[in-house]
N, CA, C and O of each residue as an XYZ file, in Angstrom:
856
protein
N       0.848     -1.204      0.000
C       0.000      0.000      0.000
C       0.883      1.253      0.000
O       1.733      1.325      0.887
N       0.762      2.443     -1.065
C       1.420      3.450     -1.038
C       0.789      4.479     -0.304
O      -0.346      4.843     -0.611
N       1.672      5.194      1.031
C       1.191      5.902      2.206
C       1.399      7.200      1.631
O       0.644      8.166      1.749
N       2.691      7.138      0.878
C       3.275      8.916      0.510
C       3.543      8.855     -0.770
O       4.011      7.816     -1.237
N       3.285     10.000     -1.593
C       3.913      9.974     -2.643
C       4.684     11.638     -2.773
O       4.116     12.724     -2.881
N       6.285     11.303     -2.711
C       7.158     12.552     -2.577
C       7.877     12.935     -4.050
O       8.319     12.150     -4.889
N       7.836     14.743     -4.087
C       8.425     14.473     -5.376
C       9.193     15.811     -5.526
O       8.950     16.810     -4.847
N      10.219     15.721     -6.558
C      11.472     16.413     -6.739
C      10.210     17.610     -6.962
O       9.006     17.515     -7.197
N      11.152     18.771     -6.758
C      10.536     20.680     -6.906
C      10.558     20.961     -8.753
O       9.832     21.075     -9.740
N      11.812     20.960     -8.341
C      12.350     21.952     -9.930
C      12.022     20.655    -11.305
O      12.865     19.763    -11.393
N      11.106     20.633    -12.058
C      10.906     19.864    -12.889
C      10.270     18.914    -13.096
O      10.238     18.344    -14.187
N       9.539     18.507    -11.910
C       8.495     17.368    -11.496
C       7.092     17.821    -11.122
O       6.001     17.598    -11.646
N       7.612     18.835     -9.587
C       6.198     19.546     -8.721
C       5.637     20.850     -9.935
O       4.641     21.092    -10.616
N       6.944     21.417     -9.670
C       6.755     22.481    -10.344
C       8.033     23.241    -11.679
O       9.234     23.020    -11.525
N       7.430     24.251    -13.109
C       7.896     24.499    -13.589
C       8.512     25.858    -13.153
O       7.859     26.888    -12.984
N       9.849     25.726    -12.994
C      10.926     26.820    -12.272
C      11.504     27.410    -13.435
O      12.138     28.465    -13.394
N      11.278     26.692    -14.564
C      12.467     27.328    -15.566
C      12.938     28.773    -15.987
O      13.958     29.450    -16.122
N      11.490     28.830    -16.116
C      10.938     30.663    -16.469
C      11.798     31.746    -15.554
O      12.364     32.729    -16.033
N      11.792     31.346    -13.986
C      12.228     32.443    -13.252
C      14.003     32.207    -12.842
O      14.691     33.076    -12.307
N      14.467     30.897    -13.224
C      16.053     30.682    -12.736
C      16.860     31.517    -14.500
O      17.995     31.974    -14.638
N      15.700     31.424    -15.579
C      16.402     31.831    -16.498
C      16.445     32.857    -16.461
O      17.474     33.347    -16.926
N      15.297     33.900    -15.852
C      15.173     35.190    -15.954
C      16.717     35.302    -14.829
O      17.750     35.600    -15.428
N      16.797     35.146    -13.781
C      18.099     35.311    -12.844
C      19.403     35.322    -13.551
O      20.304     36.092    -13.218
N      19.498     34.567    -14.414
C      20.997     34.379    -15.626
C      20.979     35.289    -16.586
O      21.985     35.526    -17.255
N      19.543     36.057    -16.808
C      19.306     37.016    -17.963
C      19.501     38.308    -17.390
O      19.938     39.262    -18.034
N      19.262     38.339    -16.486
C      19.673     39.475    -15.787
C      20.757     39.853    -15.259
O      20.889     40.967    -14.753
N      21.732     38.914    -15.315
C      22.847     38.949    -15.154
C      23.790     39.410    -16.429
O      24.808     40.101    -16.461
N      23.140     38.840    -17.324
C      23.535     39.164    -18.427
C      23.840     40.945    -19.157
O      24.681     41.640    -19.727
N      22.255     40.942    -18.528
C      21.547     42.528    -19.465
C      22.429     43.648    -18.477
O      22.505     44.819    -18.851
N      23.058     43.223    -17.247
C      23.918     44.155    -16.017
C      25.223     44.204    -16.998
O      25.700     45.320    -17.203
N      25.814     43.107    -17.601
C      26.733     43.370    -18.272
C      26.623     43.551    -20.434
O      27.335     43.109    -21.336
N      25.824     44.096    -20.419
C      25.436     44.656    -21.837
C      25.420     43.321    -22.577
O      26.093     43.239    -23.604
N      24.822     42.424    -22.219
C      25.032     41.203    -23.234
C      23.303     40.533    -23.344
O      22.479     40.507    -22.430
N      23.145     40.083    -24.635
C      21.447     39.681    -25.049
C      21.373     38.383    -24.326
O      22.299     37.657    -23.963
N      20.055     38.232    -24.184
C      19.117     37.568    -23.052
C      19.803     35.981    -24.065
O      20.269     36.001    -25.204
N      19.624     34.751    -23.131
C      19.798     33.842    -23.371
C      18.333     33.189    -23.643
O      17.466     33.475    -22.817
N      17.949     32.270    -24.814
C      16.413     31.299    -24.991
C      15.986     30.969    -23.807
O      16.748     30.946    -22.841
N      15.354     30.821    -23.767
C      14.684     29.690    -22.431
C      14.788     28.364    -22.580
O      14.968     27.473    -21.749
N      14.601     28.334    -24.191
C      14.421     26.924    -24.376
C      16.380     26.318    -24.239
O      16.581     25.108    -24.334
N      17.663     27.323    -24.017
C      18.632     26.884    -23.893
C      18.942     26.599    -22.272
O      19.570     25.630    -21.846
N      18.318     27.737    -21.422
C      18.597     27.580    -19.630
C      17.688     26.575    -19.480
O      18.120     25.886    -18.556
N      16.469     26.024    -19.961
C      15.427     25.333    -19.586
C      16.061     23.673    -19.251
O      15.847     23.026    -18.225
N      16.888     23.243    -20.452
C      17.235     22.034    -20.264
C      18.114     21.696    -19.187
O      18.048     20.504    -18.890
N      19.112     22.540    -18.346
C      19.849     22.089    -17.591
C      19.306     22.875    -16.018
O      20.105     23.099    -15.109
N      17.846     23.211    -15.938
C      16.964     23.801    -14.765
C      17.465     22.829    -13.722
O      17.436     23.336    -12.600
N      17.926     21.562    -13.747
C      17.704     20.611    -12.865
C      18.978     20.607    -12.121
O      19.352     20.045    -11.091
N      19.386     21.208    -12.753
C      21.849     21.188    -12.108
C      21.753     22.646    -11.248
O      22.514     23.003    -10.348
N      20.498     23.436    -11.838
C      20.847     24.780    -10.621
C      22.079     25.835    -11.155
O      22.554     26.067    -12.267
N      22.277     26.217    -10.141
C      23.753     27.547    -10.689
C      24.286     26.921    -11.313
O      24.499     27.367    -12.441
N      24.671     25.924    -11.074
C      26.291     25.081    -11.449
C      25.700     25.602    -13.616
O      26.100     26.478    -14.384
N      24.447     24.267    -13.772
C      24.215     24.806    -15.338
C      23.696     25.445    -16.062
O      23.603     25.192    -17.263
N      23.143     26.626    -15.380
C      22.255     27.596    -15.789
C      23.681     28.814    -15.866
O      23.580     29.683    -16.732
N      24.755     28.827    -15.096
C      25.699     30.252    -15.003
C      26.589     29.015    -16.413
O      27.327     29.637    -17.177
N      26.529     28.037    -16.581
C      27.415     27.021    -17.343
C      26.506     28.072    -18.937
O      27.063     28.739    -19.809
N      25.267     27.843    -18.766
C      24.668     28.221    -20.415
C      24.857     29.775    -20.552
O      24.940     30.340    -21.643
N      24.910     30.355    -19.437
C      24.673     31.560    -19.451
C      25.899     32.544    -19.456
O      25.741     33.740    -19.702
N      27.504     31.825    -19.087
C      28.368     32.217    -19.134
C      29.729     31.486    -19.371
O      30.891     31.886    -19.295
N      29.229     30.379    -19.658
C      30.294     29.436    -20.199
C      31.313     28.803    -19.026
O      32.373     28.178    -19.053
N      30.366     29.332    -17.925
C      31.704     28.959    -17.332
C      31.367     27.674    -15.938
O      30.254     27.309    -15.557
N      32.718     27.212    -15.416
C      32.428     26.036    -14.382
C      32.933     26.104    -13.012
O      34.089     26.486    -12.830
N      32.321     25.833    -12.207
C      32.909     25.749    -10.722
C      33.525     26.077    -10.365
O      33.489     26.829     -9.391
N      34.979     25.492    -11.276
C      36.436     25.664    -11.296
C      36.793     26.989    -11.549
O      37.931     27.286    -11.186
N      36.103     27.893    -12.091
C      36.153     29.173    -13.283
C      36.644     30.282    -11.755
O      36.229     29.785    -10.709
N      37.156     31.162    -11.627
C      37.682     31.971    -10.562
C      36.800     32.869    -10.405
O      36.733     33.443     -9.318
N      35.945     33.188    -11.425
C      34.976     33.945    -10.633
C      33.276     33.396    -10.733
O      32.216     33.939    -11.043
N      33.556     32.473    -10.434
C      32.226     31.025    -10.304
C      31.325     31.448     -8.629
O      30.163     31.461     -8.222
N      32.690     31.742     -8.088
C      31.573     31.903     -6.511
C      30.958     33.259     -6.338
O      30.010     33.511     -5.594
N      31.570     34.062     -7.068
C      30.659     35.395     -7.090
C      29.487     35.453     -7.802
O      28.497     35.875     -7.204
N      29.375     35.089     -9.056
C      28.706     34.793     -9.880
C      27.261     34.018     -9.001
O      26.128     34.433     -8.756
N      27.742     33.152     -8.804
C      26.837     31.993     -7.486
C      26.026     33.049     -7.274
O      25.012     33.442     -7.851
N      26.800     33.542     -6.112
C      25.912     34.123     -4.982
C      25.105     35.515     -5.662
O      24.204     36.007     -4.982
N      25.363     35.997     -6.697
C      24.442     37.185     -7.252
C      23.886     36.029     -8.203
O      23.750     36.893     -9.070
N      23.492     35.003     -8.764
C      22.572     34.570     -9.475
C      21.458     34.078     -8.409
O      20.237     34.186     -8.528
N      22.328     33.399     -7.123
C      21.185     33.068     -6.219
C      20.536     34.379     -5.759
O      19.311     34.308     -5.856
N      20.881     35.298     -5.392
C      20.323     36.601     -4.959
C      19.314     37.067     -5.563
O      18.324     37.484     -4.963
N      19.463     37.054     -7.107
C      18.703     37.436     -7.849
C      17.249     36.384     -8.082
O      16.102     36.827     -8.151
N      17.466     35.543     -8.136
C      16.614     34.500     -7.871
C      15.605     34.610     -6.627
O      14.386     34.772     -6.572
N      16.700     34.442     -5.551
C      15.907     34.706     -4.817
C      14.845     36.073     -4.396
O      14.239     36.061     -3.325
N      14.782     36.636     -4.877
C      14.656     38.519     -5.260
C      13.214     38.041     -6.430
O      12.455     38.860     -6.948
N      13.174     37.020     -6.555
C      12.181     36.936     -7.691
C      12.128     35.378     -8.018
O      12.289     34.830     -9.108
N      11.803     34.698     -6.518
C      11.104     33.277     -6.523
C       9.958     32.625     -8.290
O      10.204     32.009     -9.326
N       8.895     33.202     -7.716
C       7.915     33.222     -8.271
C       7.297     33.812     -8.690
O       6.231     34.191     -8.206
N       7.962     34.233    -10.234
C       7.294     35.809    -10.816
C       6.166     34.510    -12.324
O       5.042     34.735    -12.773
N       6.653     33.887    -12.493
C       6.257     32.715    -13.637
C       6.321     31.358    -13.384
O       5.922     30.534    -14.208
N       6.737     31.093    -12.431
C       6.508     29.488    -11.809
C       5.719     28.720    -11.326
O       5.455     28.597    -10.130
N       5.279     28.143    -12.217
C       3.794     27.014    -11.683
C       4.081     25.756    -12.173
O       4.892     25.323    -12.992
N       2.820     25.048    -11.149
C       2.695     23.508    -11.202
C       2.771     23.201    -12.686
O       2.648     24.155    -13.454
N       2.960     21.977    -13.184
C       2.742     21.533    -14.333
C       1.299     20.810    -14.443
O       0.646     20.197    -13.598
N       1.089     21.060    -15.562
C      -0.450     21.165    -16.049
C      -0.647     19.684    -15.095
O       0.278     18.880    -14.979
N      -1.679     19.534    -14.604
C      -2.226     18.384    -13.726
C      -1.643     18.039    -12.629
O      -1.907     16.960    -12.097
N      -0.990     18.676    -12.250
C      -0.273     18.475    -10.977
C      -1.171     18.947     -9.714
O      -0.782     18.529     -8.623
N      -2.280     19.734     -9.729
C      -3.059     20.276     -9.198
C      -3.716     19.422     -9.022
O      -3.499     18.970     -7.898
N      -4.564     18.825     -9.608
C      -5.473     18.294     -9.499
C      -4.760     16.735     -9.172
O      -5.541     15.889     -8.738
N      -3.480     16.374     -9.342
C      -3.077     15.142     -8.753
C      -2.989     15.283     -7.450
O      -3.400     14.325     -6.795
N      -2.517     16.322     -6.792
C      -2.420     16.939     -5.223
C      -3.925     16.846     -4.681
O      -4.225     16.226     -3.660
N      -4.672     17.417     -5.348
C      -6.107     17.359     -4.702
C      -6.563     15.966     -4.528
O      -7.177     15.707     -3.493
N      -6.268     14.667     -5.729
C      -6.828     13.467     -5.515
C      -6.463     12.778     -4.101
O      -7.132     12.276     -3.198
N      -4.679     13.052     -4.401
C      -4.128     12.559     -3.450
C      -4.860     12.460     -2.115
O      -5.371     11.430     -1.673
N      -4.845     14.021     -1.347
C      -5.785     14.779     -0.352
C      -6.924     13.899     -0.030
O      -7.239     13.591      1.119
N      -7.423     13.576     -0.922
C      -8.522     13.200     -1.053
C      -8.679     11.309     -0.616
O      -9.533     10.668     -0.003
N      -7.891     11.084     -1.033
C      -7.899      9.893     -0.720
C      -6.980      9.620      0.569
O      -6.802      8.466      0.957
N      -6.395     10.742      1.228
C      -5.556     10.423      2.540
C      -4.374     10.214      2.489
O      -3.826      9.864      3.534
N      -3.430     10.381      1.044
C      -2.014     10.186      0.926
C      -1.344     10.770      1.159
O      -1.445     11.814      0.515
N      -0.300     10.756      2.019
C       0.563     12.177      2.401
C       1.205     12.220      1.159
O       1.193     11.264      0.385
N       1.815     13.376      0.910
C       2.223     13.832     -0.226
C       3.462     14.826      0.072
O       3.308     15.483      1.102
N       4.424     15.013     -0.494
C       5.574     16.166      0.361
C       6.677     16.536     -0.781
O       6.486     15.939     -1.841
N       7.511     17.190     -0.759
C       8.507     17.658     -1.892
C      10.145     16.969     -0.645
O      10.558     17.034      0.513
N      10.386     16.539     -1.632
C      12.461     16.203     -1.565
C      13.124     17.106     -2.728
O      12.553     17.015     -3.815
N      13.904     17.705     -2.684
C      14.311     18.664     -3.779
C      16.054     19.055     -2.989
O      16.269     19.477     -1.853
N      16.771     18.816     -3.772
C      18.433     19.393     -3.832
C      18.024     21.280     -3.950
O      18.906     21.944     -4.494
N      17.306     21.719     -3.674
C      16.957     23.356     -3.836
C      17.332     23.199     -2.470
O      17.157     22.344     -1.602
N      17.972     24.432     -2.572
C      18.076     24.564     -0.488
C      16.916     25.003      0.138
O      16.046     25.539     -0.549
N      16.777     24.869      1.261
C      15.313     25.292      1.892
C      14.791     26.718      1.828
O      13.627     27.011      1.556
N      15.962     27.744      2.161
C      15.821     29.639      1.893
C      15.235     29.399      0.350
O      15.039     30.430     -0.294
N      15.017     28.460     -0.130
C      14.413     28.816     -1.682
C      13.220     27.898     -1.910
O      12.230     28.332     -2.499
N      13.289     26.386     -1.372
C      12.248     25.749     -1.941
C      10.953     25.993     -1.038
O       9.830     25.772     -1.493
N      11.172     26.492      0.351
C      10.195     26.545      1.438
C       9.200     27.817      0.901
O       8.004     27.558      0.772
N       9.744     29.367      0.546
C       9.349     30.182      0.530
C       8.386     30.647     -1.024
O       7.614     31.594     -1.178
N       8.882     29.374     -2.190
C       8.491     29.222     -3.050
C       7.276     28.285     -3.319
O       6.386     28.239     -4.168
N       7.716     27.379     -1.953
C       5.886     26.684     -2.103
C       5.246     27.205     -1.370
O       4.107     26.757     -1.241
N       5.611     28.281     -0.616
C       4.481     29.262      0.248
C       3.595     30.280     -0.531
O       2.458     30.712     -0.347
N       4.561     30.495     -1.476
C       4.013     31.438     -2.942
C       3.151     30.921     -3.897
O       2.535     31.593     -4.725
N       3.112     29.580     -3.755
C       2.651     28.542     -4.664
C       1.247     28.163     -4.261
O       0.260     27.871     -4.937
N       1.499     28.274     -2.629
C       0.196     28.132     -1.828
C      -0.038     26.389     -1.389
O      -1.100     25.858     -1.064
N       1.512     25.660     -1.525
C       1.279     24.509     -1.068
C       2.183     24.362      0.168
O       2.070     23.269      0.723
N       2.997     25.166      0.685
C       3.833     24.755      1.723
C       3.167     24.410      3.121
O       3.905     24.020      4.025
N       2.190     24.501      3.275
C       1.173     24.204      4.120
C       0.323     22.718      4.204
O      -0.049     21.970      5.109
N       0.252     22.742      2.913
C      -0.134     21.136      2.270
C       0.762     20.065      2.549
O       0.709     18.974      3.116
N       1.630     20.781      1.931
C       2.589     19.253      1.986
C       3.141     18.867      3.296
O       3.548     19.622      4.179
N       3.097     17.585      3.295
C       3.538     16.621      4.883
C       4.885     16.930      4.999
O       5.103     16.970      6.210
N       6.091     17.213      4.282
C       7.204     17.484      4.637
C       7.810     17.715      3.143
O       7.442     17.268      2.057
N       9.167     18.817      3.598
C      10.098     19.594      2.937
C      11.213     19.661      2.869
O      11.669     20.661      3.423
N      12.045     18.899      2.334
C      13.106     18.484      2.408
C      14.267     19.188      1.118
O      14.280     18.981     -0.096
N      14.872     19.778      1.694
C      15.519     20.669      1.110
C      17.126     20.230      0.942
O      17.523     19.467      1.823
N      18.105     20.621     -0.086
C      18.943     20.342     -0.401
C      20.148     20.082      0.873
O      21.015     19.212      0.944
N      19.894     20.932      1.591
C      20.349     21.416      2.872
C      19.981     20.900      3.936
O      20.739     21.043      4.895
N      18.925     20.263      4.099
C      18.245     19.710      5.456
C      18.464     18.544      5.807
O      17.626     18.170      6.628
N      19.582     17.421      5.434
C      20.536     16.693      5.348
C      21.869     16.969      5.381
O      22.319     18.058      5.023
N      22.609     15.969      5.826
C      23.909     16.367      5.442
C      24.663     16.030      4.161
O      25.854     16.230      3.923
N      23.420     15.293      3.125
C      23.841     14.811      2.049
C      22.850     15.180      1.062
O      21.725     15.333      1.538
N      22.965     15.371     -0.223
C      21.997     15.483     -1.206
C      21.889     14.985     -2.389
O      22.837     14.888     -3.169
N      20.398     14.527     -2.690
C      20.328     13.635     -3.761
C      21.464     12.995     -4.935
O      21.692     13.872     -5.768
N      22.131     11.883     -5.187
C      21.518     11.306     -4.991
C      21.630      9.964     -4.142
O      21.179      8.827     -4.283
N      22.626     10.752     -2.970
C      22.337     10.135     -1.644
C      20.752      9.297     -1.111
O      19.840      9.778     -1.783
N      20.404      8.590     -0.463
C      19.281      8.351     -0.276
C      18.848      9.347      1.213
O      17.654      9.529      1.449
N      20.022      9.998      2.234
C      19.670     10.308      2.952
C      18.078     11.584      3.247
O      17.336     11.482      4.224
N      17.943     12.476      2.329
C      17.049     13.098      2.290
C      15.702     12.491      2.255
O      14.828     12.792      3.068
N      15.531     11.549      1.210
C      14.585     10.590      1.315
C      13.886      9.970      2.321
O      12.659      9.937      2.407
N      14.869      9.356      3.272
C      14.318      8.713      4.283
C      14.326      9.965      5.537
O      13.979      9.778      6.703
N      14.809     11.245      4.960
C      14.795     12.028      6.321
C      12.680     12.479      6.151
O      11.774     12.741      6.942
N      12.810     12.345      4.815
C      11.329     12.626      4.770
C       9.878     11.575      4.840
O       8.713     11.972      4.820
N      10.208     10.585      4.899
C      10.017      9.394      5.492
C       9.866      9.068      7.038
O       9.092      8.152      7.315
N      10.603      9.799      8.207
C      10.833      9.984      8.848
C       9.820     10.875      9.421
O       8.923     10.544     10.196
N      10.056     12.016      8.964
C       9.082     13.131      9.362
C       7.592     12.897      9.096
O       6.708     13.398      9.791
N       7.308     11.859      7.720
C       6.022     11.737      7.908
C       5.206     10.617      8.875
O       4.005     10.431      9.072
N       6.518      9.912      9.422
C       6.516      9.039     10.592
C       6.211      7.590      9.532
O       5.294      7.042     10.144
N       6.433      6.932      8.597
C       6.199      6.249      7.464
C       7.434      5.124      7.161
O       8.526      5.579      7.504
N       7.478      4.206      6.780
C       8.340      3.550      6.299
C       8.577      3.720      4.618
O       7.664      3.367      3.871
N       9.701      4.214      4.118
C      10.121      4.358      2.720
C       9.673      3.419      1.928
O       9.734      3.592      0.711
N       9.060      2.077      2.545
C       9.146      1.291      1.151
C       7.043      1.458      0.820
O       6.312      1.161     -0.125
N       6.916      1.813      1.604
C       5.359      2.591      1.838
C       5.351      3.617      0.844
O       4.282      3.671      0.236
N       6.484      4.707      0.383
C       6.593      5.873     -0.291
C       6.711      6.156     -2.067
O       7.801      5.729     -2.450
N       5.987      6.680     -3.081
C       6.546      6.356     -4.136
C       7.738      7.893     -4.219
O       7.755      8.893     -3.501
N       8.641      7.502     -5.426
C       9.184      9.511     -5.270
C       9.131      9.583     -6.213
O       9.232      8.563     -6.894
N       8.927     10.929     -6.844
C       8.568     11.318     -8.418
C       9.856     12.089     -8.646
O      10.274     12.834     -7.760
N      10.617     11.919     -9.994
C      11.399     12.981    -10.150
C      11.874     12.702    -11.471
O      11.770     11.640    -12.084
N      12.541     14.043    -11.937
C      12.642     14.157    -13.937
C      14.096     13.984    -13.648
O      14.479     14.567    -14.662
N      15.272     13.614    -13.015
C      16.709     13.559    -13.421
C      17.369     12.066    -12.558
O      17.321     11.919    -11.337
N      17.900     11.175    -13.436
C      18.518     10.030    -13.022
C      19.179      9.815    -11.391
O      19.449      8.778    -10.785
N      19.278     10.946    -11.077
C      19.646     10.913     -9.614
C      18.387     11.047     -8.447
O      18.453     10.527     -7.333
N      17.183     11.888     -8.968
C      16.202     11.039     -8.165
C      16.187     10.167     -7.933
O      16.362      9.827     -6.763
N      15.887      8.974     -9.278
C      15.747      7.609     -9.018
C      16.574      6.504     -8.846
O      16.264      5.313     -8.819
N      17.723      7.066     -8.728
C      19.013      6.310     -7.371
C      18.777      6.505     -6.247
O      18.808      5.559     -5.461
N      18.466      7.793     -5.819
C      18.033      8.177     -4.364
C      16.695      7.899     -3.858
O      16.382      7.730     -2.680
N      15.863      7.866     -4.989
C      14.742      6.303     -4.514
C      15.154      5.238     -4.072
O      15.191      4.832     -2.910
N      15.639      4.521     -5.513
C      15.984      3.295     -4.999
C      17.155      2.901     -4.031
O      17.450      1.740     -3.746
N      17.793      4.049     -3.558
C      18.721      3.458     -2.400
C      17.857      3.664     -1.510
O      17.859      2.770     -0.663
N      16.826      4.779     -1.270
C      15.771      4.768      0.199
C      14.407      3.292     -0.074
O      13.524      2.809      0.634
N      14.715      3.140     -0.923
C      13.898      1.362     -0.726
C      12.566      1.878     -0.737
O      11.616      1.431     -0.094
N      12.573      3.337     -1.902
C      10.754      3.218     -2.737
C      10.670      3.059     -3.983
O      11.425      3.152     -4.951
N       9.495      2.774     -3.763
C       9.362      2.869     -5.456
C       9.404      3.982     -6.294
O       9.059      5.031     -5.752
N       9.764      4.051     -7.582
C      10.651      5.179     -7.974
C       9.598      5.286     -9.423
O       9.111      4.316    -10.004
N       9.449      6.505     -9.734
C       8.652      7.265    -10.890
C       9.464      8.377    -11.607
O       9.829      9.443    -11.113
N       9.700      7.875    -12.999
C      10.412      9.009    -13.793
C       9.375      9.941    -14.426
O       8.353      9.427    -14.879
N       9.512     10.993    -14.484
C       8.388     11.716    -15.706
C       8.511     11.867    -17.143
O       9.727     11.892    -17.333
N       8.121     11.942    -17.880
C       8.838     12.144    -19.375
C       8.698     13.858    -19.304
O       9.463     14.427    -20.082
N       7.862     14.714    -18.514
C       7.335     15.847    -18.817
C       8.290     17.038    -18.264
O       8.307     18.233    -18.558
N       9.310     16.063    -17.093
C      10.091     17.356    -17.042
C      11.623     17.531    -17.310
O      11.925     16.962    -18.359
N      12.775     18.185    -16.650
C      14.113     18.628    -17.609
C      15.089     17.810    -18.632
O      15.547     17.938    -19.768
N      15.131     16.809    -17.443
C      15.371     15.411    -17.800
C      17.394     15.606    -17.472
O      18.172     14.921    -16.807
N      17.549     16.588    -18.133
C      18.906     17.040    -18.104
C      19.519     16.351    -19.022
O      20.433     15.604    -18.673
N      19.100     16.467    -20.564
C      19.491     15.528    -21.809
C      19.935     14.174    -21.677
O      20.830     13.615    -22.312
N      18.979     13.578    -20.506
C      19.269     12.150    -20.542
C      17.946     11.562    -20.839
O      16.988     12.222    -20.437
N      17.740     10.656    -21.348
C      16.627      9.369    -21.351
C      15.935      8.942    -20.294
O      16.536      8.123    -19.600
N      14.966      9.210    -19.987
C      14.137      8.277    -18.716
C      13.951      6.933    -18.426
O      13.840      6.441    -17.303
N      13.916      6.250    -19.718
C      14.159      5.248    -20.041
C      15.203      4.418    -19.683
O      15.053      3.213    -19.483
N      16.536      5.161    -19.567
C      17.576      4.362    -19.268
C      18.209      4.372    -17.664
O      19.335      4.149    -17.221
N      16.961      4.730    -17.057
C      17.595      5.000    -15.583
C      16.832      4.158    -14.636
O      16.744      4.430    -13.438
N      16.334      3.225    -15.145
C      15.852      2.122    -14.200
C      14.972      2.062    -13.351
O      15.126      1.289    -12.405
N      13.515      3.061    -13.480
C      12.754      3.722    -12.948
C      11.441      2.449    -12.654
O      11.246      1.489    -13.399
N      10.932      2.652    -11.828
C       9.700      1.367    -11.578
C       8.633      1.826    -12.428
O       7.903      0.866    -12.676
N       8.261      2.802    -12.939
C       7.269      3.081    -13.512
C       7.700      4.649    -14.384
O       8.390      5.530    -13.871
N       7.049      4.716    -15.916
C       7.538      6.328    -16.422
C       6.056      6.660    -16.451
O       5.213      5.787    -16.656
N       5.806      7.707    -16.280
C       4.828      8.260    -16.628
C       4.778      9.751    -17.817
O       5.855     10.125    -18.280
N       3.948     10.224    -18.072
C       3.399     11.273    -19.324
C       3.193     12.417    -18.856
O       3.602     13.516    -19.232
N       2.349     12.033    -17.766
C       1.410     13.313    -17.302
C       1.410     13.077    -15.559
O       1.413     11.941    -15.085
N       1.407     14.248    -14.751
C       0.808     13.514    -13.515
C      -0.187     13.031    -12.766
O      -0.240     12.611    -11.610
N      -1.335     13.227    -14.030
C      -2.274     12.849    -13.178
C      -1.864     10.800    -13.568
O      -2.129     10.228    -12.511
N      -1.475      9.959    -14.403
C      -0.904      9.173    -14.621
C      -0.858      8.865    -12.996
O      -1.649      8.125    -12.411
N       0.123      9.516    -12.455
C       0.472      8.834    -11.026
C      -0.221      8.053     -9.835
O       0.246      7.343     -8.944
N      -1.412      8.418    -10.129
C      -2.559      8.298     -9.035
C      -2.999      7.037     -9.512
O      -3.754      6.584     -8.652
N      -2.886      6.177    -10.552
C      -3.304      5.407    -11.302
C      -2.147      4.113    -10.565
O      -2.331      2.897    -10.523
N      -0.953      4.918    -10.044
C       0.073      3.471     -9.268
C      -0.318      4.072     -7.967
O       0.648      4.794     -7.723
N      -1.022      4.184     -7.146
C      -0.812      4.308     -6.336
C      -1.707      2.806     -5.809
O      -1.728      2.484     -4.621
């Protein structure tokens, strides 16, 4: 019997792309340079600074001025959570079934908490959901299993009770090392990999799809 069904933020719960690209574009337009596609920041939404400052400035970790960069893309971001960020089409109404039928339901997300907490408060679900597990609220992050079972935990639940939803191959390692069953989406970043090839218990299309394994 599935008790919880938990699922990644950026690309699963909800579409973030719109406002992490606007943060890299604006970074941009400060230094006289044209806005980057969406459809180019969109695909790597799921890596965070690391590949959004990667599309947006070519540059990596390693790059010497990578940690400044960081912290004014997160700033800016954070300065403008949720100016265009919403659920993906049926995700609403999968949350409501859920509800409805008594399933706890909660977000695991590598977003640190100063960002994913205040963004589902904007969203109008941080209240809803049974627990919030943030990149940070561990000492390890996806695709560790530790976050997983920290949220497992909090909903007082055993993991293998839990399904987790998520669009990038390291969700569904960090499922299957927390011993749930694991759901890829086809619908979100993916991070130019295949869903297909990541060993997922079930893919789904759409989310309302999900309610259908439970």
């Amino acid at each position: 019997m599935t008790a919880a069904v938990l699922f990644d933020l950026d690309g699963t719960f909800a579409d973030t792309a719109p406002d992490l690209g606007r943060a890299v574009n604006a970074m941009r337009a400060a230094r006289g340079l044209a806005p980057v596609p969406l459809a180019e920041t969109r695909r790597v939404t799921s890596l965070g600074a690391r590949g959004l400052l990667g599309v947006g400035f070519g540059i990596t970790p390693e790059h010497g001025d990578y940690p400044a960069m960081r912290e004014e893309f997160l700033r800016l971001y954070e300065d403008n959570l949720c100016c265009d960020t919403a659920l993906f089409p049926g995700m609403a109404e999968l949350v409501d079934r859920l509800e409805q039928r008594r399933v706890l339901w909660g977000i695991v997300t590598n977003k640190a908490e100063r960002f994913a907490k205040p963004l589902l408060e904007q969203l109008g679900y941080a209240r809803r959901a049974a627990c919030i597990i943030g990149g940070d609220t561990t000492a390890h992050m996806k695709p560790h299993p530790a976050p997983l079972l920290a949220a497992a935990a909090a909903m007082r639940i055993e993991p293998h009770s839990c399904i987790y939803v998520g669009d990038d191959e390291r969700d569904i390692r960090a499922g299957r090392a927390a011993g749930m069953r694991t759901v890829a989406v086809r619908f979100g970043y993916l991070n130019g990999s295949n869903p297909e090839d990541w060993q997922a218990d079930q893919l789904v299309s759409t989310p309302l799809e999900i309610e259908k394994l439970i």
